[in-house]
C-alpha positions as CSV (number, residue, x, y, z in Angstrom):
1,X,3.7,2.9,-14.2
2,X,2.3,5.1,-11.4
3,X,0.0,6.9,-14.4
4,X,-1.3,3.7,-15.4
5,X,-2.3,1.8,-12.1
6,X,-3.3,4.6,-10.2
7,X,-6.2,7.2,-10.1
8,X,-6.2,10.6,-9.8
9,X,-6.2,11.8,-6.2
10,X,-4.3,8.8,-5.1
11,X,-1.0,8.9,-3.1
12,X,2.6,7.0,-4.3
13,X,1.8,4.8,-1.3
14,X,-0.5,3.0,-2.8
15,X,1.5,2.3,-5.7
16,X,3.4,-1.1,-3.7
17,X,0.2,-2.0,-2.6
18,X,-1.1,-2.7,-6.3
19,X,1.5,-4.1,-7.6
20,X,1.8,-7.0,-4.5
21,X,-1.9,-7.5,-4.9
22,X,-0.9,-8.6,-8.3
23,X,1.8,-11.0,-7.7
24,X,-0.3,-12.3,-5.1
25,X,-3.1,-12.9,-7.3
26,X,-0.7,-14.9,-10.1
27,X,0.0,-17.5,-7.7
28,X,-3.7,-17.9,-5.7
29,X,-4.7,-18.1,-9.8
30,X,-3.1,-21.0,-10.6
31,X,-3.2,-22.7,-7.0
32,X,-6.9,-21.9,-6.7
33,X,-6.8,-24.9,-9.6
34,X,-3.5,-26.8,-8.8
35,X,-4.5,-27.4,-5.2
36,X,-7.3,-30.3,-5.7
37,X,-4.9,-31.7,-8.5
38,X,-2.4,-31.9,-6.5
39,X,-3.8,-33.9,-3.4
40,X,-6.1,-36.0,-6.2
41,X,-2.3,-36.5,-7.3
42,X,-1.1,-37.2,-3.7
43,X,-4.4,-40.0,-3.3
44,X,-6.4,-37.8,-1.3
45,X,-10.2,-38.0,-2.0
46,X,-12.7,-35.1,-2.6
47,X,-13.7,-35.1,1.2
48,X,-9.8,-34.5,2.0
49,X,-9.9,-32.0,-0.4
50,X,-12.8,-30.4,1.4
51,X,-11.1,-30.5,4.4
52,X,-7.8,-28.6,3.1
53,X,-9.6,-26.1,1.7
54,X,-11.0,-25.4,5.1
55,X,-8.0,-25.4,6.9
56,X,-6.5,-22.7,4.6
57,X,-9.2,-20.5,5.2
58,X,-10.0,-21.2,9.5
59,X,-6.3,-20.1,8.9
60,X,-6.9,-17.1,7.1
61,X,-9.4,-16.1,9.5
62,X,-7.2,-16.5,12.7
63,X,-4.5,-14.7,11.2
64,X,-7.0,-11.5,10.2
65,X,-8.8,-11.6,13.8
66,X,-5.2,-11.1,15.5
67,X,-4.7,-8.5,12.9
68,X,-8.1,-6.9,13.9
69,X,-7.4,-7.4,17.7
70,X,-4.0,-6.3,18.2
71,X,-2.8,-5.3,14.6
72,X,-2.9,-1.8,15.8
73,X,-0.4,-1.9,18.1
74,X,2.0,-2.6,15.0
75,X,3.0,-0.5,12.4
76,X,1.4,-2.1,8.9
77,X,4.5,-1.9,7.0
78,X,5.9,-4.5,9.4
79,X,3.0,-7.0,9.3
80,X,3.1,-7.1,5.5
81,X,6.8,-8.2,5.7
82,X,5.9,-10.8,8.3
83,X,2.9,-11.7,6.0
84,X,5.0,-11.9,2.8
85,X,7.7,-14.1,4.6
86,X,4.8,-16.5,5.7
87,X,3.7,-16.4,2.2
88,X,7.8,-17.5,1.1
89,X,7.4,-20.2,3.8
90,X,4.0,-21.7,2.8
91,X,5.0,-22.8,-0.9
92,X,8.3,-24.0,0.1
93,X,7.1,-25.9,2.9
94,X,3.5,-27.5,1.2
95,X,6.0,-28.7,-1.7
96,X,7.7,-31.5,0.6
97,X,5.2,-33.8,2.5
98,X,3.1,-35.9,1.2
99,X,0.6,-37.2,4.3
100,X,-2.0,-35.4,5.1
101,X,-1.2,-34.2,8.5
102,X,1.6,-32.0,8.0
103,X,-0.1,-31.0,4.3
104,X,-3.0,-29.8,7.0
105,X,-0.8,-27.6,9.8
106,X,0.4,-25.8,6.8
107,X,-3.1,-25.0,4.8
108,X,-3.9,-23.8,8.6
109,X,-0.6,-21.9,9.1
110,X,-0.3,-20.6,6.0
111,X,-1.5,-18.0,2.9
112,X,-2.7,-20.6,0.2
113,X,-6.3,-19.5,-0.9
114,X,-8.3,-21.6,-2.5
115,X,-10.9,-19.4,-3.6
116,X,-11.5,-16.5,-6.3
117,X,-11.0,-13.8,-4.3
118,X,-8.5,-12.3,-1.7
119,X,-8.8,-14.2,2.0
120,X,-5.7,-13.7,3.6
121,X,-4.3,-11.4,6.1
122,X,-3.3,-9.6,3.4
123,X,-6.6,-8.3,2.6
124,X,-7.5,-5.9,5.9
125,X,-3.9,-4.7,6.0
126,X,-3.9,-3.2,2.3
127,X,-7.5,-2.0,2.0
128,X,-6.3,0.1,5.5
129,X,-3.8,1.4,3.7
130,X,-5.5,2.0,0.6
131,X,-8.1,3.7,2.3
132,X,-5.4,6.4,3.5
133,X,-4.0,6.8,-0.2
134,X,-6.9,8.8,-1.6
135,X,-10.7,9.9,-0.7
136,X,-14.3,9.9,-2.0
137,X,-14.6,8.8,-5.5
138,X,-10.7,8.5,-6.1
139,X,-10.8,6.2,-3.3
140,X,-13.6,3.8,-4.8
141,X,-11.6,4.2,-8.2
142,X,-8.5,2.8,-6.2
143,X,-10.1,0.0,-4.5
144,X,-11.6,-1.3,-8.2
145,X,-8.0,-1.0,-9.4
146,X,-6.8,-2.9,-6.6
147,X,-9.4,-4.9,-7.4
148,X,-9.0,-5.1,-11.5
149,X,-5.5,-6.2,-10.9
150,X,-6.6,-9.2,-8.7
151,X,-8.8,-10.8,-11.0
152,X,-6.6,-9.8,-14.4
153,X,-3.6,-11.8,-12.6
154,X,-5.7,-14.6,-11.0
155,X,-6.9,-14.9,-14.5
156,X,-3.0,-15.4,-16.1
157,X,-2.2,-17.3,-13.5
158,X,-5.5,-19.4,-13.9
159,X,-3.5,-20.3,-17.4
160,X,-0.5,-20.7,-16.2
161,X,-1.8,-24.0,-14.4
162,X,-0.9,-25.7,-17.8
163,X,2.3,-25.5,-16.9
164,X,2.4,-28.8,-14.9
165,X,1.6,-31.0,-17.7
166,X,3.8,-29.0,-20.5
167,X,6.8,-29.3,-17.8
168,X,6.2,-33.2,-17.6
169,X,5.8,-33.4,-20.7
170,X,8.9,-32.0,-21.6
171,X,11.4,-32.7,-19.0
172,X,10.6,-36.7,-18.5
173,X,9.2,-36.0,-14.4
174,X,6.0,-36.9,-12.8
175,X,3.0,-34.8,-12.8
176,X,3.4,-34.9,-9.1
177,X,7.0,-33.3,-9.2
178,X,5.6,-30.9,-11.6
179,X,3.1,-29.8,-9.3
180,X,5.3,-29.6,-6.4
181,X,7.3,-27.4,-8.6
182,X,4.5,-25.0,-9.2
183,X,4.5,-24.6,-4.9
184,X,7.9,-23.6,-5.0
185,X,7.3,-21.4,-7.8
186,X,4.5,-20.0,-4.9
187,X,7.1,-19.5,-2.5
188,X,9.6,-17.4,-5.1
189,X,6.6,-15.2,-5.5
190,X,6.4,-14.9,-1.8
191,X,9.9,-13.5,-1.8
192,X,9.5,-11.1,-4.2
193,X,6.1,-9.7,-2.7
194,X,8.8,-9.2,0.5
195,X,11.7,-7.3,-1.4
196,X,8.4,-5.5,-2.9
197,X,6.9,-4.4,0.4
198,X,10.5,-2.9,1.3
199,X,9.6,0.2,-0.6
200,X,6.7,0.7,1.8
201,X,7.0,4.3,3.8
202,X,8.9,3.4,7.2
203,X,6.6,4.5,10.1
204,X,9.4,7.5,10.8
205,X,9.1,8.5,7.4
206,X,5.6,9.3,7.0
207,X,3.8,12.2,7.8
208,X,1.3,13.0,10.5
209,X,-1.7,10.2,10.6
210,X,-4.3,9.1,12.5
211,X,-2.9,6.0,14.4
212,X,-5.6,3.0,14.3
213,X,-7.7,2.1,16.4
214,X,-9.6,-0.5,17.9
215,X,-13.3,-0.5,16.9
216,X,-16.0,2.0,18.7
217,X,-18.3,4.3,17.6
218,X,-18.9,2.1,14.2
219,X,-19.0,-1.4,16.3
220,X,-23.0,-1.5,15.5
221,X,-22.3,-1.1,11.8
222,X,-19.5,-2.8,11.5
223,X,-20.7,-6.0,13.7
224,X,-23.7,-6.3,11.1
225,X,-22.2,-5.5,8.0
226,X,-19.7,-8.8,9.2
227,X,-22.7,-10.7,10.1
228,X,-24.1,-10.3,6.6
229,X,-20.9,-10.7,4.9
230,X,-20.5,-13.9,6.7
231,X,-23.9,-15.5,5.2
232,X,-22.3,-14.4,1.7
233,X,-19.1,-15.7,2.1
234,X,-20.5,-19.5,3.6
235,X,-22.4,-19.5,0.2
236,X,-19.2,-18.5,-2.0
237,X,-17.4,-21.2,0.1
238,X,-19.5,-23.9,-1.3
239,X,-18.5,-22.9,-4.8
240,X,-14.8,-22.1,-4.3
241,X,-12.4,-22.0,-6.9
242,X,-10.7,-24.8,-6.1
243,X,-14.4,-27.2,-5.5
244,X,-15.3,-25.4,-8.5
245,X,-12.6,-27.0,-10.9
246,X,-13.1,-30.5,-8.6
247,X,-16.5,-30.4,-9.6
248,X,-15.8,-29.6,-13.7
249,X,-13.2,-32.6,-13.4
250,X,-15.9,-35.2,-11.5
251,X,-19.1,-34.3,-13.5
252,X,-17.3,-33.5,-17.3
253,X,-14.0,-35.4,-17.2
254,X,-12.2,-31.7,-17.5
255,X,-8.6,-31.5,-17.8
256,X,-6.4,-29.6,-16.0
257,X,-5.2,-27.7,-18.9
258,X,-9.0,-27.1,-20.2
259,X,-9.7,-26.0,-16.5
260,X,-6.8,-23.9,-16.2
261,X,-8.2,-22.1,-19.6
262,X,-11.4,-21.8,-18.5
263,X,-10.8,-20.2,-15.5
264,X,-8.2,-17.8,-16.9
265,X,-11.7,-16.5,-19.0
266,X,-13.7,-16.7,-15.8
267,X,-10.4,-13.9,-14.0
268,X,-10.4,-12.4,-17.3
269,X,-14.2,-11.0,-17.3
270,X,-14.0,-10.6,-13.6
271,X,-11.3,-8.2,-14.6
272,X,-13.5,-6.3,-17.0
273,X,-16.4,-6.0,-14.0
274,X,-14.0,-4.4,-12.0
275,X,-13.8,-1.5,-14.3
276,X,-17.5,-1.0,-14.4
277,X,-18.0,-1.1,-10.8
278,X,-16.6,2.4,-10.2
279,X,-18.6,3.8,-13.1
280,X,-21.7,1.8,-12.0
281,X,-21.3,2.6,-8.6
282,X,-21.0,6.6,-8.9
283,X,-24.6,6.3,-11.2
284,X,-26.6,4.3,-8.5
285,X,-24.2,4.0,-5.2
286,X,-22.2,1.7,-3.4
287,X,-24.9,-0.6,-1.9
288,X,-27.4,-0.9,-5.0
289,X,-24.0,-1.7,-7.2
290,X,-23.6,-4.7,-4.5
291,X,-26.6,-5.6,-4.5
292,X,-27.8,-5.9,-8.0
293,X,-25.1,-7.5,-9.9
294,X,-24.6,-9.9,-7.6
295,X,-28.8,-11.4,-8.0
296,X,-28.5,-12.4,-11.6
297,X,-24.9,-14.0,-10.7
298,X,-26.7,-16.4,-8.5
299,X,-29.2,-17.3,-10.8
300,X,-26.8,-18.1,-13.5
301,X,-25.0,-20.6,-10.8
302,X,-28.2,-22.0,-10.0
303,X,-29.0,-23.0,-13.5
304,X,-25.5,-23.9,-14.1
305,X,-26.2,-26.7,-11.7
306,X,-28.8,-27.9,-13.8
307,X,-27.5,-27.7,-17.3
308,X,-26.7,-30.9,-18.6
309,X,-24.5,-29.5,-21.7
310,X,-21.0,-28.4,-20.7
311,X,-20.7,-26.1,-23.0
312,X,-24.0,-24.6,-21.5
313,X,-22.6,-25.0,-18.3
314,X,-19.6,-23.2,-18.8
315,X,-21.4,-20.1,-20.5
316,X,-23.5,-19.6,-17.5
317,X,-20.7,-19.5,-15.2
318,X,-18.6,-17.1,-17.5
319,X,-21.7,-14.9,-17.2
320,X,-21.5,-15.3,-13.7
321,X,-18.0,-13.9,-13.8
322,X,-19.1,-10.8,-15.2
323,X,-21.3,-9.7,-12.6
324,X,-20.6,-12.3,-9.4
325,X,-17.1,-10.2,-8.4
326,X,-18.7,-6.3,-9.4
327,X,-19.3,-5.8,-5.9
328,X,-15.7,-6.3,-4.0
329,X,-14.8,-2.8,-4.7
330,X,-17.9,-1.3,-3.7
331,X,-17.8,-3.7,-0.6
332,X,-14.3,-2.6,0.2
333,X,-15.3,1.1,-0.7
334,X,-18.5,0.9,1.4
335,X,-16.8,-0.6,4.6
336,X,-14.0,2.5,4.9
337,X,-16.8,5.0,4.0
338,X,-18.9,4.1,7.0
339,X,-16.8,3.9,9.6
340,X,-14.4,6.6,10.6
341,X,-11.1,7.1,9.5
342,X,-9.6,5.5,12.3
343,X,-11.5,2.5,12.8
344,X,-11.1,1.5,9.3
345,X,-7.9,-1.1,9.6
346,X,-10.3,-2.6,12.9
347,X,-13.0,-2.4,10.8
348,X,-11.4,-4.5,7.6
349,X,-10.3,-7.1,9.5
350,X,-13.6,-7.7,11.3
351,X,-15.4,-7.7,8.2
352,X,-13.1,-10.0,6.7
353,X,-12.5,-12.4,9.8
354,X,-16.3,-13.7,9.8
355,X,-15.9,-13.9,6.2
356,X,-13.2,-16.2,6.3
357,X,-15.1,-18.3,9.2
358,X,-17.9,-18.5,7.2
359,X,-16.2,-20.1,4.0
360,X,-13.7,-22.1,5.8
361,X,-17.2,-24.0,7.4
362,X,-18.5,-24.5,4.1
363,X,-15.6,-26.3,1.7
364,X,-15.5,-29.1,3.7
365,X,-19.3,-29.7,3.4
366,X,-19.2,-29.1,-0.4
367,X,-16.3,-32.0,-0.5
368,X,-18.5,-33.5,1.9
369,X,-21.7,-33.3,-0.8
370,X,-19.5,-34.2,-3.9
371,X,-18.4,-37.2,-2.2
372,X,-22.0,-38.4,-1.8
373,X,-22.9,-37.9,-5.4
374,X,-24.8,-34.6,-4.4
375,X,-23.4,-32.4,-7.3
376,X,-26.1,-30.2,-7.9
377,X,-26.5,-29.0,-3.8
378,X,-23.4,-27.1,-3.6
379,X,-24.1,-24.4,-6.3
380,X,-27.9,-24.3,-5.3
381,X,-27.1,-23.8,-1.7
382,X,-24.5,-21.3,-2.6
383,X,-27.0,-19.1,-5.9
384,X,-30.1,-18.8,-3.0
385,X,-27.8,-17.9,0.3
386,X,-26.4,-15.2,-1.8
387,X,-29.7,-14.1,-3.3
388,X,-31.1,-14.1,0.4
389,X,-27.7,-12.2,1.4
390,X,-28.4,-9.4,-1.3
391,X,-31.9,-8.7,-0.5
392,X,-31.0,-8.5,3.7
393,X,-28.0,-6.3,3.0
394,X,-30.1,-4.2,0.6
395,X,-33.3,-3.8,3.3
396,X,-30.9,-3.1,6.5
397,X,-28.4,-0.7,5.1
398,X,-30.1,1.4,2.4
399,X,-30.7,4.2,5.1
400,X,-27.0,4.1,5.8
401,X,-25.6,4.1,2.0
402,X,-27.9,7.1,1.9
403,X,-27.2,9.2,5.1
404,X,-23.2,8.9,3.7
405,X,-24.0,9.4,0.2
406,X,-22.4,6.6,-1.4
């Protein structure tokens, strides 16, 4: 196991790490889809839908700024068994009501993600601890395997959102128990991540290492790289997963088992860019690998919005897939190598907390949008932000990619 999901260079530490990030991923897969289904289900309209969405990332985002502020007062082992216990207690608990209210403290409070990629609290604590496990090249080929197992298992559990209609279909209940179902099935994983994260080094056990620290010398860096990530991650808000298979089921009539394939495909080639993006990124660096996959991405969303053909619509946005999600690694990658070592868990989670600002803003406005029959704006908004992100991130940091060599 540890030969075949980790690099060379890289420490046993890591190997936990991976594997939760995988686990994790199967069951933000299949919610990413499940989620509008089930509150279409519950008699919730497209603008509530928004609104969810938005309260599971402002939630994210809270969480991951008290991480950044006073995470490192804390060992990390023990916040990712308080995280992974959260995790338990979101599915379990998002499975019972059925009003909106309480279904809304709980997308605030808890871990659900609703989007393609990794939002959570999760996400600064691990790339910290990644960032110990191995260095230079070994580190980038770390973060795309942390990577490349997110999107493979978002992708199966993208598929295994056909499970709600096969379990009506053969056990007599409602598509709404089946879906609630799926939630508990959430919170099971939740557990396991837990029992997983027990194998973590306890802080006694470890050797000597540079304890973390608030952010300093790198605040400049670090307060505009968030600033830029922020524009990027209001656009990807727009096109979430979750809005993304809302808007297939409003504008084509797609079902939730044709949705749950087609997104498995979209995880799938995500999966395969994440094991270019090391390669690419040793031939032309950390910041140009960003940068220019993620411009044609764009332009395949903005014609997607156009395309009257669904068949044309959904090759565009698999092509998207193949070059829209190149660039977490090298983001990840790029963010430890440009701060120093002990700013780095400060660092991820101010990176990621205006990040998950940004997009919680912006899923409630696409829901908004939908609602008003506006079902080309979100994905044209979201292809020209990002294109406008690029180019900015491209002009303002080249200098630095350059002055660390990556």
């Amino acid at each position: 196991m540890r030969r075949l999901l980790l690099p060379d260079g890289a420490g046993d530490a890591a190997l936990p790490l991976l594997l939760g990030r995988a686990m994790r991923a199967f069951a933000d897969g299949y919610v990413a889809i499940l989620l509008p289904a089930y509150l279409l289900a519950l008699g919730f309209g497209t603008w509530e839908v928004g609104i969810l969405a938005s309260a599971t990332l402002l939630g994210s985002a809270a969480a991951t700024l008290a991480v950044g502020a006073w995470g490192h007062r804390f060992h990390q082992r023990r916040l990712l068994l308080a995280a992974a216990l959260l995790m338990a207690a979101t599915g379990f608990s998002f499975a019972i009501p059925s009003s909106f209210w309480p279904l809304l403290l709980i997308a605030f409070a808890g871990t659900l993600n609703p989007s393609s990629g990794d939002v959570s609290l999760f996400l600064p604590l691990e790339s910290a601890r990644l960032a110990e496990a191995a260095q230079g090249q070994a580190r980038t080929a770390l973060f795309a395997r942390y990577s490349l197992l997110g999107a493979l298992f978002a992708a199966l559990g993208a598929l295994a959102a056909v499970l709600p209609d096969h379990l009506a279909a053969l056990t007599g209940a409602t598509q709404l128990d089946a879906l609630r179902a799926m939630f508990m099935v959430y919170g099971l994983i939740g557990g396991a991540v837990w029992l997983l994260y027990r194998r973590l080094p306890e802080p006694h056990a470890e050797g000597p290492r540079l304890p973390p620290l608030p952010l300093g010398p790198s605040r400049g860096v670090v307060l505009r790289l968030a600033a830029l990530f922020s524009v990027d991650s209001f656009a990807g808000g727009l096109v979430l997963h979750s809005l993304m298979a809302l808007w297939l089921f409003k504008r084509f009539d797609l079902s939730l088992s044709a949705a749950g394939t087609f997104f498995f495909w979209v995880g799938l080639l995500t999966a395969v860019s994440q094991l270019a993006a090391p390669h690419l990124a040793k031939r032309i660096g950390l910041l140009n690998t960003m940068v220019f996959t993620h411009i044609p991405a764009s332009l395949c969303l903005i014609a997607a919005a156009f395309a009257t053909s669904l068949d044309t619509v959904l090759g565009l946005l698999l092509m998207r897939s193949l070059l829209s999600q190149m660039d977490v690694p090298a983001r990840a990658a790029f963010v430890m190598a440009v701060v120093t070592p002990g700013e780095r868990s400060a660092a991820a989670s101010f990176t990621a907390v205006p990040r998950s600002l940004a997009a919680a803003i912006s899923p409630a406005l696409g829901g908004a949008l939908f609602a008003g029959g506006w079902l080309a704006a979100p994905l044209v908004a979201c292809g020209v932000l990002k294109i406008a992100y690029d180019l900015t991130l491209w002009r303002v940091f080249r200098k630095v990619a350059t002055s660390h060599h990556e």
